[in-house]
C-alpha positions in Angstrom: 25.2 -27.4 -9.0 22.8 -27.6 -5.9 20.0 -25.1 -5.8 19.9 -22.9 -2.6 16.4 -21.6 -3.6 14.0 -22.2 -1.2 10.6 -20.6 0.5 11.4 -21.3 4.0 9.5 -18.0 5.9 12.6 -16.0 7.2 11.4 -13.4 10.0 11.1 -9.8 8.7 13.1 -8.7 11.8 15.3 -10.3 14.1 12.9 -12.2 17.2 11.9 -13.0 19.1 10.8 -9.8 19.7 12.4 -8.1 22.6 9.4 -7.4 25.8 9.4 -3.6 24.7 8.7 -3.7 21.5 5.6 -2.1 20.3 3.8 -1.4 23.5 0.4 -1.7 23.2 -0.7 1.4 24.1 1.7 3.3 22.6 1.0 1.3 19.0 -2.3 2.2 19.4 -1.8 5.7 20.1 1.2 5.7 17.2 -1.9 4.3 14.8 -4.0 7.0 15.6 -1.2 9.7 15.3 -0.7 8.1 11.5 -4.5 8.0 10.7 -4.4 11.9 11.6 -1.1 12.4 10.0 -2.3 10.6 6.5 -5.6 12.2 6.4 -5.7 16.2 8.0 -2.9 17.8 5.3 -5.3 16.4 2.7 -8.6 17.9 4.2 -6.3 20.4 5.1 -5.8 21.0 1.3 -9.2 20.3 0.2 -11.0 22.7 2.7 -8.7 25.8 0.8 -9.7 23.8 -2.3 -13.1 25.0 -1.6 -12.7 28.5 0.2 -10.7 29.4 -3.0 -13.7 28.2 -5.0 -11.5 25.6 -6.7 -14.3 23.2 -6.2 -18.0 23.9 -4.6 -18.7 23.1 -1.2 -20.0 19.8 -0.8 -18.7 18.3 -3.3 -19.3 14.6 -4.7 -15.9 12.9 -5.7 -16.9 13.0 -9.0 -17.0 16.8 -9.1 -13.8 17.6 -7.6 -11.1 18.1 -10.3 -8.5 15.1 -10.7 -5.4 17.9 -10.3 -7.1 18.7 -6.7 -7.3 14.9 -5.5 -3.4 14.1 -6.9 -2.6 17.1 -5.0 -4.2 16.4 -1.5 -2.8 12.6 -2.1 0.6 13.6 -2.7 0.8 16.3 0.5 -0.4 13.6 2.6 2.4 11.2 1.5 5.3 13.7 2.8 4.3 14.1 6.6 3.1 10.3 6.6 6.3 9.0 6.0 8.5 11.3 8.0 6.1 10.0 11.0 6.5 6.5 10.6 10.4 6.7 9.8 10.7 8.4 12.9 8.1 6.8 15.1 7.9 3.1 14.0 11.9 2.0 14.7 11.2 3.4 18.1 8.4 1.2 18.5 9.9 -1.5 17.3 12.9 -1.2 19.1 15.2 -2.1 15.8 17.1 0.1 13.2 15.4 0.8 10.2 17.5 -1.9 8.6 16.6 -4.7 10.8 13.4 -3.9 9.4 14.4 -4.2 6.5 14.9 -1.0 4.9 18.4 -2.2 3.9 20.3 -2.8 0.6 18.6 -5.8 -1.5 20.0 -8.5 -2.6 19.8 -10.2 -6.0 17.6 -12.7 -4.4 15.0 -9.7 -2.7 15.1 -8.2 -6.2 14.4 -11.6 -7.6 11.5 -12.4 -5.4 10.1 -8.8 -5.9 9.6 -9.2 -9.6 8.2 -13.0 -9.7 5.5 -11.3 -6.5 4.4 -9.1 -9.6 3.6 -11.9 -11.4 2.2 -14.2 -8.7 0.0 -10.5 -7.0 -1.6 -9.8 -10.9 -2.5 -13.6 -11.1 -4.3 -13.6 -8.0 -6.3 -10.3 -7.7 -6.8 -11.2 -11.4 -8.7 -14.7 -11.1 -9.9 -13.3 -7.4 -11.9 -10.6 -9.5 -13.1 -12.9 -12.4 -14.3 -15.2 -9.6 -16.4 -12.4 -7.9 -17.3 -10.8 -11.0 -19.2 -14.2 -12.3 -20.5 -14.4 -8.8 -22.0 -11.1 -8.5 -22.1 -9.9 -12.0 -21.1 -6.6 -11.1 -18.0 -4.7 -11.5 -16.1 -1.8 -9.9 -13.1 -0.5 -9.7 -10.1 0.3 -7.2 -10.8 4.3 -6.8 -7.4 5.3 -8.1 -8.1 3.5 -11.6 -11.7 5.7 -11.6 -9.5 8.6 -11.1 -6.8 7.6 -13.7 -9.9 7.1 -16.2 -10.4 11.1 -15.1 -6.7 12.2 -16.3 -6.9 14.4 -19.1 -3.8 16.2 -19.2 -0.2 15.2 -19.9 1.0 17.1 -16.3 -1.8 15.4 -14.4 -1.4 12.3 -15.8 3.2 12.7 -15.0 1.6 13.1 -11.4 -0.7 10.3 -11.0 2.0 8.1 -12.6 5.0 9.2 -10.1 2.4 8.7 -7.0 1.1 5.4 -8.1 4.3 3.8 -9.0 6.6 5.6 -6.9 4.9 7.4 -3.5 2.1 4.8 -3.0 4.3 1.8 -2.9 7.2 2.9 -0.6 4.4 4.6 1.8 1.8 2.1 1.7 4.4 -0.7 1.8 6.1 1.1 5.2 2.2 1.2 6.5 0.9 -1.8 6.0 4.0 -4.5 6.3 7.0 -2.7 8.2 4.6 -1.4 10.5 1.2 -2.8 11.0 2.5 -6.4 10.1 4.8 -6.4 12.8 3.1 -4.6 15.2 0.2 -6.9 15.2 2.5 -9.9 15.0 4.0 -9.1 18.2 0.8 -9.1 19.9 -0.8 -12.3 18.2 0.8 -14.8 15.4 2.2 -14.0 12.5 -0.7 -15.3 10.5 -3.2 -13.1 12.2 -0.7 -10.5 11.4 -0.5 -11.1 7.5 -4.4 -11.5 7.8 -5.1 -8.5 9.7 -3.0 -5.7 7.7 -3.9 -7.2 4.5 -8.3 -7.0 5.3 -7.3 -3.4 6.2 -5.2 -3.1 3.0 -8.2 -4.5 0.7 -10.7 -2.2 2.7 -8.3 1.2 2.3 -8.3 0.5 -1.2 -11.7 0.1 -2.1 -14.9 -0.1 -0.3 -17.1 -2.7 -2.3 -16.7 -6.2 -2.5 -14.8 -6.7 -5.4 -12.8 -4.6 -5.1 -11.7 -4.9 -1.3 -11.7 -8.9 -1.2 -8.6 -9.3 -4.9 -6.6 -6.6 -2.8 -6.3 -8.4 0.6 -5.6 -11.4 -1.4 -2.8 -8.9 -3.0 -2.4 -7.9 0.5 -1.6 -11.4 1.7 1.0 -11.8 -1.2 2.8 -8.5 -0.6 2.6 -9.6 3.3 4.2 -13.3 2.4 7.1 -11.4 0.5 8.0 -9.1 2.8 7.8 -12.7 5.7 9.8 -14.1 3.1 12.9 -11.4 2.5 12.6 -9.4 5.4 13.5 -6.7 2.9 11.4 -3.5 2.3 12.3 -3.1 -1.0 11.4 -6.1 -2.3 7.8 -5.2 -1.4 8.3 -1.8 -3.1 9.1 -3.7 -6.3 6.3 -6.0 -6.5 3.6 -3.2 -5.3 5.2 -0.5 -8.0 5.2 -3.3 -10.9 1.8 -4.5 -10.0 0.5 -0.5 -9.9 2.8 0.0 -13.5 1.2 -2.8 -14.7 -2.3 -1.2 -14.2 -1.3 2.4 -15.3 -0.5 1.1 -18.5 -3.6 -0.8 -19.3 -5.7 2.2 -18.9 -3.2 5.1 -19.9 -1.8 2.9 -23.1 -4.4 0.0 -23.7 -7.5 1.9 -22.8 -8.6 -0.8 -20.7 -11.8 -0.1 -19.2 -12.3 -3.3 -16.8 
């Protein structure tokens, strides 16, 4: 029987891309709307935090209580979202579909589980390498704050955004939207470049942490070249975040 499995790029949407799409002002000023959208219901949240005297004014990260920071991260998923569902096919000029929120296939599902395997492999050896470089250590931010959990309800939270909210919104962020939007203005390599550094940065400031998750970034970027399907990003991104929850949660891993 003759194999039809092949990694020949397939365009995430339909091009070339049609003159209007993602005008480059508009994107720009769509960007900024998302950057205020993702981050003032949090501060939002975080300034009653401390009126209430939930936690002390001026407070390190450290000192503000884990159930606080799941909170303000889950209200800023919500109105994130709803903006770039409504904003992003318009900027696009395509259905949501054509970018690939559609139904998967066996073969998106497929690809979506082995990118699990292929995005742990190569943060994993991306981290040893820069770890035996540098001889230091640190962590993503949200593994700090899982360390934090302490109670069954917070820990049900963190759990449902890292392998549930994070994925679908981060994976709408970074590859429906930024992908494509910077594509349209440059290459698709500067594209999958581009929105993966900025994936990498958002996720971690230091070196080693920021450098193993644009690598990540690049893989999750590839999949979604590769499918044109959304969901198949989802999968990988929730598995790979799953994958991490457990080690700590279950395993107690502490690096």
């Amino acid at each position: 029987m003759e194999k039809n499995w092949t990694w020949t790029p397939s365009a995430p949407s339909p091009t070339p891309w049609p003159s209007n799409a993602f005008p480059l002002g508009a994107t720009i000023v769509a960007t900024i709307g998302a950057l205020g959208v993702a981050i003032l219901p949090g501060a939002a949240y975080t300034g009653y935090a401390v009126a209430a005297k939930i936690i002390p004014p001026h407070a390190t990260l450290e000192q503000i209580p884990v159930r606080v920071l799941l909170i303000s991260q889950l209200i800023s998923y919500g109105p994130l979202i709803a903006y770039l569902l409504v904003v992003v096919p318009r900027l696009a000029c395509r259905s949501l579909a054509e970018l690939g929120l559609r139904r998967p296939t066996a073969r998106d599902i497929g690809t979506g589980i082995l990118g699990t395997f292929v995005m742990w492999s190569v943060v994993a050896v991306a981290s040893s390498c820069i770890t035996a470089i540098t001889h230091e250590h640190a962590n993503e931010t949200a593994v700090q704050l899982l360390r934090s959990v302490r109670t069954q309800a917070d820990a049900v939270s963190f759990v449902a955004i890292a392998v549930l909210f994070a994925p679908m919104v981060e994976e709408f962020a970074f590859r429906v939207f930024l992908l494509n939007a910077i594509s349209r203005h440059t290459s698709l390599t500067t594209g999958v470049i581009a929105c993966s550094i900025l994936f990498g940065v958002v996720h971690g400031t230091s070196v080693s942490v920021a450098i193993p998750l644009t690598l990540g970034g690049i893989v999750l970027a590839l999949i979604y070249v590769r499918t044109g399907c959304y969901w198949s990003n989802v999968l990988t991104h929730a598995l790979f975040n799953a994958v991490s929850v457990v080690a700590v949660l279950v395993f107690h891993v502490t690096s």
